[in-house]
C-alpha positions in Angstrom: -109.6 0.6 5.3 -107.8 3.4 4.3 -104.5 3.7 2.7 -101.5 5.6 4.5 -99.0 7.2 2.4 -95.6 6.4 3.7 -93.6 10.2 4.0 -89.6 10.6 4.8 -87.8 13.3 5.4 -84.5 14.0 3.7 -82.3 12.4 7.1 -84.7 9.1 7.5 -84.5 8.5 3.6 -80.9 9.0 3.8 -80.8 6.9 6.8 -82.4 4.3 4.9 -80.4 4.6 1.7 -77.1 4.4 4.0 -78.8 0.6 5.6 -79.8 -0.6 2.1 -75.8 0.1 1.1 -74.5 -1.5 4.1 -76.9 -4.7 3.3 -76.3 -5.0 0.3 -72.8 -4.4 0.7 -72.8 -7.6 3.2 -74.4 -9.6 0.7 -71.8 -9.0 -2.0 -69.1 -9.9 0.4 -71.1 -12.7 1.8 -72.4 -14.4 -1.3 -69.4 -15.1 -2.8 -67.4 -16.3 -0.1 -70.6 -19.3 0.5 -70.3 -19.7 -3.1 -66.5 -20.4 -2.7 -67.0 -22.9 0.3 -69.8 -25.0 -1.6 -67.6 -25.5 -4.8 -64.3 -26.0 -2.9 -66.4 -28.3 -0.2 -68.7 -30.2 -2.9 -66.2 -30.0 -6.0 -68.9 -29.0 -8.2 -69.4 -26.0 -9.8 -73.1 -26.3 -10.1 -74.0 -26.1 -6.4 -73.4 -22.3 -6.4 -76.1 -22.0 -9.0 -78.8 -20.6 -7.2 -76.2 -18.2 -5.6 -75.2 -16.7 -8.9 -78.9 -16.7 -10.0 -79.8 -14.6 -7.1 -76.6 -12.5 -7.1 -77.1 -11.4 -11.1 -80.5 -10.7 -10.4 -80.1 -8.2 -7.8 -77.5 -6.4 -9.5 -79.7 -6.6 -12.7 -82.5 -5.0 -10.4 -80.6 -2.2 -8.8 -80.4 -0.7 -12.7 -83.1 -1.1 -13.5 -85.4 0.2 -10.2 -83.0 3.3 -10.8 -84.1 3.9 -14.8 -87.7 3.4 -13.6 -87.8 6.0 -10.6 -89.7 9.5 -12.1 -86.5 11.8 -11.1 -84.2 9.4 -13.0 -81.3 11.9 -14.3 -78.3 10.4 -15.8 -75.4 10.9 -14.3 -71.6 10.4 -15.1 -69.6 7.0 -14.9 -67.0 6.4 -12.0 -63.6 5.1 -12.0 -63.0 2.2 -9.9 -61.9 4.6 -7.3 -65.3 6.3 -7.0 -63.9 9.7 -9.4 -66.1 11.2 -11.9 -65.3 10.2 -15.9 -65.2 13.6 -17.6 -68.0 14.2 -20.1 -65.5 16.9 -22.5 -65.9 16.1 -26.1 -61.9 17.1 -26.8 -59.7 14.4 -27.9 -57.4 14.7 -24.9 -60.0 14.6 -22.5 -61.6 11.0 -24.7 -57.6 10.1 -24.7 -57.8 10.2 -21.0 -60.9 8.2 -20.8 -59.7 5.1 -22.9 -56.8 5.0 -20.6 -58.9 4.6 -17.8 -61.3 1.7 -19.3 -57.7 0.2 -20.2 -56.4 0.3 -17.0 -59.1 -1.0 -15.1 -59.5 -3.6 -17.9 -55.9 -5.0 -17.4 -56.4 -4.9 -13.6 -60.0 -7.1 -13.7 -58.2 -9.4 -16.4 -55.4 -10.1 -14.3 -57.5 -10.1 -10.9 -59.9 -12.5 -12.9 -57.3 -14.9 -14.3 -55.3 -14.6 -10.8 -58.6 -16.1 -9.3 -58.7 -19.1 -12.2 -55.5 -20.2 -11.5 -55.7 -20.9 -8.3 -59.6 -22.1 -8.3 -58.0 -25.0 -10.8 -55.2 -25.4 -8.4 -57.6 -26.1 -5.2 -60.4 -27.6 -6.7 -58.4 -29.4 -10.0 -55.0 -29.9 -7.9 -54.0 -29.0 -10.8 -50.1 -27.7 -10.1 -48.4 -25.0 -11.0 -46.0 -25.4 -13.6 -43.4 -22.5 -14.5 -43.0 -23.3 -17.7 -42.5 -20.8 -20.8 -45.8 -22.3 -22.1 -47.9 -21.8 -18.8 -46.7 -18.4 -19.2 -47.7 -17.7 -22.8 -51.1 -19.6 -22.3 -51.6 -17.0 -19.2 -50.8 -14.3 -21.2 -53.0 -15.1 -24.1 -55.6 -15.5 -21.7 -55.6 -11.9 -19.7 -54.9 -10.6 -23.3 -58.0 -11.9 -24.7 -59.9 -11.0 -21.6 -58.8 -7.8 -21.4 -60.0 -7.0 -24.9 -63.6 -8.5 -23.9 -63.8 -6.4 -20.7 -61.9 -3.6 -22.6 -64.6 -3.4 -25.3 -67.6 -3.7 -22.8 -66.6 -1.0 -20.2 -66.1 1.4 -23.1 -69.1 0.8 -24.8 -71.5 1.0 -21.5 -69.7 3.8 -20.4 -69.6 5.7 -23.4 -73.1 5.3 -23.5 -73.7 6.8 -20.4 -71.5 9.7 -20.6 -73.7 10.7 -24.6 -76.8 10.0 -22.7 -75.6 12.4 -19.8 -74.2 15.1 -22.5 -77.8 14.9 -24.1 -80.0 15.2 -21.2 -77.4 18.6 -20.3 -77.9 20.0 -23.9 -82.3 19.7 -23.1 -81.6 21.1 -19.1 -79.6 24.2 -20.9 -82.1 24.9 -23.6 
């Protein structure tokens, strides 16, 4: 038996990079919310394993495929809101870029403590005390997240943006 090669145009491929989004769009939204229900229905944290097993893998493998395809180019890294980092090698423009990391970082360590907090308060009933040393402990702890997200966004994305400088210095040879 012979073997068909599979051919796309340019609006079926598209077609079926737009469903592939969409699904895996779902899944993101999906997963996590069943992960939610088993650990607030069973009180243990370990029923969501598989879910997390399955949900780092996938966003391990989308990377990954991407590096491996023949046409791989690297491109720039996006702000949270989908804009463009810019690649400039001037102080102000490297300035700009830190800001960025930092903003986002403070937003993800307050979104991620903001979700702790009340996880412990469902599933702990733990209460919510207003006391100065809730505070400080809350503080301590977006602080010394932000510093780990902080230092991990701008290393991976500084990465990328020398790795997308380089491959432009080879394209303008």
């Amino acid at each position: 038996m012979q073997m068909r090669k599979f051919i796309l145009d340019e609006r079926s491929k598209k077609k079926l990079e737009e469903t592939a989004t969409v699904v895996l769009a779902l899944f993101y939204i999906v997963c996590p919310i069943e992960m939610l229900i088993k650990i607030i229905t069973t009180h243990d944290f370990s029923s969501a394993l598989g879910e997390v097993i399955i949900l780092l893998s996938i966003t391990a493998t989308f990377p990954t495929v991407h590096r491996l395809d023949k046409n791989y180019s690297p491109t720039l890294p996006r702000k949270n809101n989908g804009e463009q980092l810019s690649s400039e090698k001037t102080r102000r423009s490297k300035l700009k870029t830190m800001l960025v990391y930092a903003k986002e970082s403070i937003i993800t360590a307050i979104g991620f403590r903001t979700v702790w907090v009340v996880m412990d308060y469902f599933l702990k009933k733990q209460s919510i005390i207003c006391y100065l040393s809730f505070f400080i402990n809350q503080l301590i702890n977006i602080i010394i997240i932000f510093i780990v997200f902080f230092t991990i966004d701008a290393i991976l994305k500084e990465r990328k943006i020398k790795k997308f400088n380089k491959c432009n210095e080879k394209l303008d040879k």
